[in-house]
C-alpha positions as CSV (number, residue, x, y, z in Angstrom):
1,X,69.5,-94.0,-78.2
2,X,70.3,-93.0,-74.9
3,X,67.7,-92.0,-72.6
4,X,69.3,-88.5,-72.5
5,X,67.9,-88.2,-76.5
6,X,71.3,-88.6,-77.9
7,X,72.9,-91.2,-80.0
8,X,76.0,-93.0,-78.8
9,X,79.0,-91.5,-80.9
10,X,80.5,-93.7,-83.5
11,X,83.5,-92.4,-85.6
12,X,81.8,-92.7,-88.7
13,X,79.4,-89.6,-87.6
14,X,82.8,-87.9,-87.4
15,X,82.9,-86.5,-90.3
16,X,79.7,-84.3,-89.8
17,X,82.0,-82.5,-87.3
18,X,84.1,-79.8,-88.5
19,X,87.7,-80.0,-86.5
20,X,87.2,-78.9,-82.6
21,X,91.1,-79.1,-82.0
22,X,92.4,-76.4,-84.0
23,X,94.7,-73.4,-82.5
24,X,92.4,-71.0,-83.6
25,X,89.2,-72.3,-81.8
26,X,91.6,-72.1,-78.4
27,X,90.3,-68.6,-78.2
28,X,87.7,-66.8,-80.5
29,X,87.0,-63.6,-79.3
30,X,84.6,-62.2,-81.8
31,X,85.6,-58.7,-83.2
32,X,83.8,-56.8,-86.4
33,X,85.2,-58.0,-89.7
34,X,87.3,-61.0,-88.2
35,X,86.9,-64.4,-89.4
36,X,83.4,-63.7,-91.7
37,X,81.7,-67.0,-91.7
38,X,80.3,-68.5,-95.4
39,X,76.7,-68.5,-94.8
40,X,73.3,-67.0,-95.7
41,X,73.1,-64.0,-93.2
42,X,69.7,-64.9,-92.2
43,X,70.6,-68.5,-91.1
44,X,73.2,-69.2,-88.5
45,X,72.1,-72.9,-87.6
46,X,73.2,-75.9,-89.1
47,X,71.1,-79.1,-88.4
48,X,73.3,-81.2,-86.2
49,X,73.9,-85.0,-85.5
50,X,71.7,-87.2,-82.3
51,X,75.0,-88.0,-80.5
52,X,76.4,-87.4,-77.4
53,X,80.0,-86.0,-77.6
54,X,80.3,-82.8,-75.7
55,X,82.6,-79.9,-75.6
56,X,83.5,-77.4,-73.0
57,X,83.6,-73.7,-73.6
58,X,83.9,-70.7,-71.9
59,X,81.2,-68.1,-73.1
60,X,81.2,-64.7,-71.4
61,X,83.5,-66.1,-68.5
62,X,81.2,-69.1,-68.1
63,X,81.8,-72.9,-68.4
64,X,79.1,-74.1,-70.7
65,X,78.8,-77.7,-71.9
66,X,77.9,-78.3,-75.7
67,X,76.2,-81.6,-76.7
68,X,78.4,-82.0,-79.7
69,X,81.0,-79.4,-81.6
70,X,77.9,-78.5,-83.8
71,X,76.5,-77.1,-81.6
72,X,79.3,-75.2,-80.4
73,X,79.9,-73.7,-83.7
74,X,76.1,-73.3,-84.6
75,X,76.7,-70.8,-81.5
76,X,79.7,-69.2,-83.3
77,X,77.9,-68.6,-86.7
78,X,74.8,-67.5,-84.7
79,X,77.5,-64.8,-82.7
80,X,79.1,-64.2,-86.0
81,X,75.6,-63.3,-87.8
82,X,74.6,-61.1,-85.0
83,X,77.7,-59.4,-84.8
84,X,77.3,-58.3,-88.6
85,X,74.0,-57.2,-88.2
86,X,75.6,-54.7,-85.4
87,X,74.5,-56.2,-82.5
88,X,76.3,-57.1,-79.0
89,X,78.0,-60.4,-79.5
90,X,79.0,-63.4,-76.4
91,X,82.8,-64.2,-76.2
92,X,83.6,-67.9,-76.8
93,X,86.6,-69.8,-75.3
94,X,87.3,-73.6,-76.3
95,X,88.5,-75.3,-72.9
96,X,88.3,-79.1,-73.9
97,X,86.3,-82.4,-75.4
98,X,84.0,-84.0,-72.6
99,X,81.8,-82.2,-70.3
100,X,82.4,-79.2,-67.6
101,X,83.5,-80.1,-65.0
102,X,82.5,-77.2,-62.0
């Protein structure tokens, strides 16, 4: 374990990633109705791995790193969840694997 609290990635974790390359994560604006999400409405937050393999996104017009693609998406249901229940939602852009770079 790192000292930053993650795990080194191995590609056997891989597979508790859902896919962070596909064209439709390029941009997600999120918009009533559009792309419901399979989940309990009450929970939006899936337990994620202890590895270090971030993602940078754009939310609201802001570079934001994410440790790991969970926790991207765990962002995404949470938007998703909140959008349902009527409330204002953040926009989220997929830029690229690895960190921000500002």
């Amino acid at each position: 374990m790192d000292n930053d609290g993650y795990d080194d990635y191995s590609p056997e974790q891989e597979e508790e990633d859902e896919d962070d390359n596909d064209d439709d994560e390029q941009l997600l604006l999120l918009k009533a109705a559009e792309n419901p999400v399979d989940e309990d409405e009450d929970s939006c937050e899936y337990s994620c791995p202890r590895y270090y393999r971030p993602v940078c996104v754009l939310r609201n017009h802001q570079l934001v790193t994410y440790a790991t693609p969970c926790e991207y998406h765990n962002q995404l249901r949470c938007a998703s969840v909140r959008q349902r229940q009527g409330q204002a939602v953040s926009t989220f852009q997929f830029q690229y694997n690895g960190a921000c770079r500002q």
